[in-house]
Phi, psi and omega in degrees: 000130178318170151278309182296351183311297200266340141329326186267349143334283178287352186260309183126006181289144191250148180216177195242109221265008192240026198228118183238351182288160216275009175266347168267333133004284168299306209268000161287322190284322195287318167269321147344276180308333173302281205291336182272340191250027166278163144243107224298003157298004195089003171256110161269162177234167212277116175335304168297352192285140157305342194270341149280331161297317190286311177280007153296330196277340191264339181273351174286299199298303181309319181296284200312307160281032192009065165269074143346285186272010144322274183315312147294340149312298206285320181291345179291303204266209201306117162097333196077204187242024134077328299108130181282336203289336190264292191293001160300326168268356183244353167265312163332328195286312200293339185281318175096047157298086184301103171354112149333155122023269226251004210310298182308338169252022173297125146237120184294139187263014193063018178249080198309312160326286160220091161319123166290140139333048234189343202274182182240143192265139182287140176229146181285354168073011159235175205254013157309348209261333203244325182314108162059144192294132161334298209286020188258315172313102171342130176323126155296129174324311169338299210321304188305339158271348170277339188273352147323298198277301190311331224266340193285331206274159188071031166323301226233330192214163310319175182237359203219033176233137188303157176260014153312284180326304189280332191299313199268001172271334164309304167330268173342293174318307203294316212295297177294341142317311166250023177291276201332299185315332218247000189245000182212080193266030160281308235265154185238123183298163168220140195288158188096314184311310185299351179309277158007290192277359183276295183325303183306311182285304193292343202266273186326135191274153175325312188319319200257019186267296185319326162281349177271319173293350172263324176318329193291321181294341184259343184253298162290297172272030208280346183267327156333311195260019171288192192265349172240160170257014204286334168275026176244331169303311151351306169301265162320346170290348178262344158341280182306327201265351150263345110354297164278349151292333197277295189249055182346281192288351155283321197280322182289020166253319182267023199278357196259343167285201142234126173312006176305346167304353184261001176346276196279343163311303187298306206282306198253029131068054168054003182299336281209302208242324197286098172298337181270132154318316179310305183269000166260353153256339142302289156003269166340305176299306194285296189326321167289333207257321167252214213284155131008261176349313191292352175269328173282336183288334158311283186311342188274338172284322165345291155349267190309317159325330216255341236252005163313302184283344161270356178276006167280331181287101208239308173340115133343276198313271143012308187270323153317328141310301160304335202259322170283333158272107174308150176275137199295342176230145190226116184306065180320311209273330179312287205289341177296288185332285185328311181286333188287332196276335168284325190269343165286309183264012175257349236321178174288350198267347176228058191236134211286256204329006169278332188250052192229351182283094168017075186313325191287036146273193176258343130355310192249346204267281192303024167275344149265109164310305166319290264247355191282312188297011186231349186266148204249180172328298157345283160331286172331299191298319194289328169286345181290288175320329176263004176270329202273000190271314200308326191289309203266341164265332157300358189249353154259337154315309187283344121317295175255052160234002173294287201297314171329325194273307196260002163250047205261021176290157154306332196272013153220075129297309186273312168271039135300293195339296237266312192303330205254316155319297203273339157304307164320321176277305208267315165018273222235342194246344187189059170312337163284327159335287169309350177267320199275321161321306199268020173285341216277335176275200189257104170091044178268133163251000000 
């Protein structure tokens, strides 16, 4: 069996299994190469090019050996991994997805659109994923704001569907939202997820979408979904520390500001500001294939790309407003370059907010990529709990130095002192204690 033959098998491209002669053969790699250089909004790009065919053949063959680091090169360089036809075998490989079985004799039936329920699902290889029906599962605190958010979605995207069709893609969206929630019922929604899971559904055969939204949500975006916002703000403080290194005079132009302008781009991984499918599936392929991080290093090339036009700009406010809106069009394969060359002369370790950064974040758990792709659901959670223990002891040391500022006379100094000891100590062994201390003050809760 050729190599593309049997990658295309695995990827889901469709060909035609009642025909052997070698002229259908030809008209097969030729619909093959087709269906990988379509884009599935309706922008085709010219079909024929050899030069498309030769990276379809490389992204089957990486797909056929889960040559990871193969696949990220190629979702890295020009163009992506070119195709939803593709990128269905190949963003499981990048998450560190555990195979079906049976994956080589799966075939897609070409119906790119609404997938049957038949495909085979990628498992995270622990059985949270798999135990029993969801819908079985105890309500999530959430729901009511994800069906809030679902009911907003699929502004932009598909464009050419009735509104039965989007009706029933909405459906689909709530389902898969709360599949991932009612089965990881820690994790905390955030507005923007549905952006995200909007991709995931449209990229994606059903089967394999809830286990692939869940590794990302437990591996990759994990900081996004605590209980607090304090790593995401986090996240963003390195924004300014690449900047000054890269660009003095933008980050001392921008110094009167705070980076939330990168909120919503960074939390919703750009589904939120990319209106095109085309580019936002793209997008997608390098944000999958390299680290977290890599992702603030974009809005910070953004940044830069900008910066004529922010030095026009003196107004706080203003620059913030702006700064928050990606510009709607973008030299994508430019700004991908631009940026690996900005996270190579930059790296994150030698960015003074790094080391102000979690380990149990996924900023530091996903910094061997290879090595993120082998850690299972489990893993995720135990790095989730030990980020949220981090979170509730800096948010009460910052309280009660809070309390320290407003009894701060000398005739209660000393019992502040005592007071701060003894929280300390007491911390981590009666977390109810401390609270009952600190009911003890005047506007204590």
């Amino acid at each position: 069996m050729s190599l593309e033959k049997e990658p295309a098998d695995h990827a889901g491209l469709r060909h035609d299994d009642d025909d052997d002669n070698d002229n259908d053969n030809d008209n097969e790699h030729k619909d093959n190469s087709r269906a990988a250089a379509s884009n599935d909004d309706g922008d085709d790009d010219p079909v024929d090019s050899p030069a498309v065919a030769l990276k379809t053949s490389e992204i089957l063959a990486a797909c056929t050996w889960r040559d990871a680091t193969r696949l990220r090169a190629l979702a890295e360089s020009e163009g992506g991994l070119l195709a939803d036809s593709l990128r269905r075998a190949a963003w499981p490989i990048l998450l560190g997805a555990s195979p079906p079985a049976n994956e080589t004799k799966h075939v897609d039936n070409g119906d790119n659109d609404d997938n049957d329920d038949d495909g085979l699902a990628y498992t995270d290889g622990s059985s949270s994923t798999a135990d029993g029906d969801w819908k079985d599962l105890p309500r999530h605190r959430d729901e009511d704001q994800v069906q809030l958010d679902v009911n907003r979605s699929f502004v932009h995207y598909p464009s050419d569907q009735s509104e039965p069709e989007l009706h029933k893609r909405k459906r689909e969206l709530s389902d898969l939202i709360v599949e991932v929630l009612r089965r990881h019922p820690y994790l905390c929604y955030f507005q923007g997820y549905h952006d995200i899971c909007q991709v995931f559904l449209l990229v994606l055969e059903p089967a394999a979408r809830a286990p692939l939204v869940a590794r990302l949500s437990v591996l990759r975006i994990r900081d996004f979904m605590l209980p607090s916002l304090s790593a995401t703000t986090a996240q963003l403080r390195l924004i300014p520390d690449i900047l000054a290194r890269a660009d003095p005079q933008l980050r001392r132009h921008l110094s009167s500001i705070e980076p939330f302008y990168a909120l919503a781009g960074t939390l919703t991984m750009y589904a939120h500001n990319i209106e095109r499918y085309r580019d936002i599936a793209r997008l997608f392929d390098v944000i999958l294939a390299r680290e977290p991080t890599f992702s603030i290093y974009l809005f910070a090339q953004i940044v830069i790309d900008r910066r004529e036009e922010i030095f026009e700009i003196d107004e706080p406010d203003m620059l913030q407003v702006i700064l928050g809106r990606v510009p709607p069009e973008l030299d994508l394969d430019g700004l991908i370059k631009r940026a690996v060359n900005l996270f190579t002369n930059h790296p994150p370790e030698t960015l003074r907010s790094w080391h102000h950064i979690s380990s149990s974040s996924v900023l530091k758990t996903c910094r061997d990529v290879d090595a993120s792709t082998r850690q299972t659901l489990e893993d995720g959670h135990r790095f989730f709990e030990r980020q949220v223990k981090e979170i509730q002891w800096q948010e009460l040391r910052m309280g009660v130095r809070r309390k320290m500022w407003v009894y701060r006379r000398p005739v209660k100094y000393v019992g502040a002192a005592i007071m701060v000891g003894f929280v300390a100590f007491y911390l981590r062994r009666n977390p109810s204690l401390v609270q009952y201390i600190w009911s003890l003050f005047p506007g204590g809760h």
